[in-house]
DRENVEXLUM-312337 format. One record per residue (C-alpha): x, y, z; residue number from 1; residue in one letter. Coordinates in steps of 0.02 Angstrom, whole numbers, plus 50000, padded with zeros to 5 digits. Example, Ala and Ser with C-alpha at 12.3 -4.5 7.8 and 13.67 -1.06 7.14 Angstrom:
2
NODE      xx      yy      zz   zakol   finu
NODE   50615   49775   50390       1      A
NODE   50684   49947   50357       2      S
***
This chain:
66
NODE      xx      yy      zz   zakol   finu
NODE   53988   55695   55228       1      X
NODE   53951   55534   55344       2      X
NODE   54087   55500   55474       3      X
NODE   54161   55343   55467       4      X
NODE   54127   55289   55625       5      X
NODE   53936   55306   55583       6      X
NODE   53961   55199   55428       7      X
NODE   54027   55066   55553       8      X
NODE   53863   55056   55669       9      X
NODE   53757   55017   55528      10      X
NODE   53690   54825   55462      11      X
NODE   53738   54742   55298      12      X
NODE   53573   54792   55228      13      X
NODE   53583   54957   55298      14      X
NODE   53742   54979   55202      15      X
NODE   53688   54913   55032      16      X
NODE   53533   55032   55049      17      X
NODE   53662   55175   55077      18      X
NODE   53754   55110   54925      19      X
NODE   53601   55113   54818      20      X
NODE   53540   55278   54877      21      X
NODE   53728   55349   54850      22      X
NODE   53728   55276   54683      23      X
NODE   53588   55367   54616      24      X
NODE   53627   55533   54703      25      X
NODE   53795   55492   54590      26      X
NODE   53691   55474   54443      27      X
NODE   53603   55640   54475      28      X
NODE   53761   55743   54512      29      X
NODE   53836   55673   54324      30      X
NODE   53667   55711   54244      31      X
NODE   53661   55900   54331      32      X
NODE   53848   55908   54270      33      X
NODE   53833   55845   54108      34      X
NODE   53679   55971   54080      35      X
NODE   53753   56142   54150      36      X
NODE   53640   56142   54318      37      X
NODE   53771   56068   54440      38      X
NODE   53799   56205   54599      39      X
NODE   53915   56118   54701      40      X
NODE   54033   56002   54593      41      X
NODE   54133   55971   54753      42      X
NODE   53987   55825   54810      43      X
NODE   54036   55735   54677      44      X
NODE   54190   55694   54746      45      X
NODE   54116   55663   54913      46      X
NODE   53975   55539   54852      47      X
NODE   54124   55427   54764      48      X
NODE   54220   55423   54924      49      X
NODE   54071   55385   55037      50      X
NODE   54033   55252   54890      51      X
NODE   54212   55197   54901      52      X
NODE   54188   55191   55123      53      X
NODE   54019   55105   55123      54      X
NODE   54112   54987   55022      55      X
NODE   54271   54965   55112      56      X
NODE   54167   54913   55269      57      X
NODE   54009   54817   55184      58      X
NODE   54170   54674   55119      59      X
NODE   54254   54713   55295      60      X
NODE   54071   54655   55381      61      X
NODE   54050   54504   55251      62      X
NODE   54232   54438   55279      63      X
NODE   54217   54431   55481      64      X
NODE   54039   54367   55453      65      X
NODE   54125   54217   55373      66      X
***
């Protein structure tokens, strides 16, 4: 799990290439799940909240931009 404070340090494209890339891990984890081959169904849970972070901070970075 990425620290918050790391999340911070990075760009506005950095962050939307982190989105992308957390999207699709997402998509993996649901399609592992959905399929029986899911090991750790914990990082689910972690790649929506890092979703929900990289978020958060990529509208916090386009409001003060403004």
């Amino acid at each position: 799990m990425t620290k918050i404070s790391d999340i911070r340090e990075l760009s506005l494209d950095e962050l939307s290439a982190r989105l992308r890339d957390l999207k699709q891990e997402g998509l993996n984890l649901r399609i592992q799940q959905s399929t029986g081959q899911l090991e750790n169904s914990a990082r689910i849970r972690q790649v929506r909240r890092e979703i929900a972070q990289v978020n958060t901070i990529a509208r916090e970075k386009a409001k003060a931009a403004q």
